[in-house]
C-alpha positions in Angstrom: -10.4 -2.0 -21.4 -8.9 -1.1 -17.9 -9.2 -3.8 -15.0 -9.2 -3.4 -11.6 -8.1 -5.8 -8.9 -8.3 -5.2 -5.1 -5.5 -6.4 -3.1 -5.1 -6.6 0.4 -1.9 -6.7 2.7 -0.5 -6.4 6.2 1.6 -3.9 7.6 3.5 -5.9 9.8 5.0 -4.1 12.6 3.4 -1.0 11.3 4.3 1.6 14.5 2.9 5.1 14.0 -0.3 6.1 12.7 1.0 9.5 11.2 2.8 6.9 9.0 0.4 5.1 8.0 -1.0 8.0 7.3 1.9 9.0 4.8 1.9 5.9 3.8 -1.8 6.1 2.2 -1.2 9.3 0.7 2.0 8.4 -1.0 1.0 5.1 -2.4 -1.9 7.0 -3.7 0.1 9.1 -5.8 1.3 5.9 -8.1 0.6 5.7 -11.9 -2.2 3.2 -12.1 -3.9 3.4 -8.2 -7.3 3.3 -8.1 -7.9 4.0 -4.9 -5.6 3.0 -1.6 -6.5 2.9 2.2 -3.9 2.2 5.1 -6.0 1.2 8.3 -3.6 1.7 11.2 -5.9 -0.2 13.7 -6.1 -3.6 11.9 -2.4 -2.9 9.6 -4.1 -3.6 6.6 -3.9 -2.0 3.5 -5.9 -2.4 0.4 -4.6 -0.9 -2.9 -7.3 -0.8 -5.5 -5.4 -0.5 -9.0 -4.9 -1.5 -12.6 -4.5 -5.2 -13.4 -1.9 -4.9 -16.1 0.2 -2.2 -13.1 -0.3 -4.1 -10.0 3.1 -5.9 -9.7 5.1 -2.5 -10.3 2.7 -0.7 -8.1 2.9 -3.6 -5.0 7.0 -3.2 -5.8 7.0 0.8 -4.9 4.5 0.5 -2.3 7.2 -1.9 -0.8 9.5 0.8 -1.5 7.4 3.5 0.2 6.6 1.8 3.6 10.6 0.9 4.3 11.2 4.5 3.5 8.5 5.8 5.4 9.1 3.5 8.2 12.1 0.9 7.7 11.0 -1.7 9.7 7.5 -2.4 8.5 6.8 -5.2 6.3 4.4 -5.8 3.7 2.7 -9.4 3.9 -0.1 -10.9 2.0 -3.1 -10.8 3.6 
């Protein structure tokens, strides 16, 4: 049986909603993501995904937003 967990994050210095944009769309595309939504308003993003994936998937989201936009951090919400 697949479970799901929600977790939510902020986007700390998160500059540029095209980005965030990016961002969403490219986290999307990970092995294991549910579902993912980057709100550039409030710099939150909540990544619906796998239980058993969720450490790998948090690790190459972290990957995603320094390559998307370097100074961006990810913190726990």
């Amino acid at each position: 049986m697949v479970v799901n967990m929600k977790k939510v994050f902020r986007l700390e210095g998160l500059g540029c909603a095209n980005c965030a944009a990016k961002m969403e769309m490219k986290i999307g595309e990970l092995d294991g993501v549910d579902s993912v939504s980057v709100n550039f308003i409030t710099t939150k993003l909540v990544i619906e995904a796998e239980d058993d994936k969720m450490d790998s998937i948090i690790k190459s989201a972290e990957k995603i937003i320094r390559k998307i936009e370097p100074d961006t951090k990810l913190k726990k919400a």
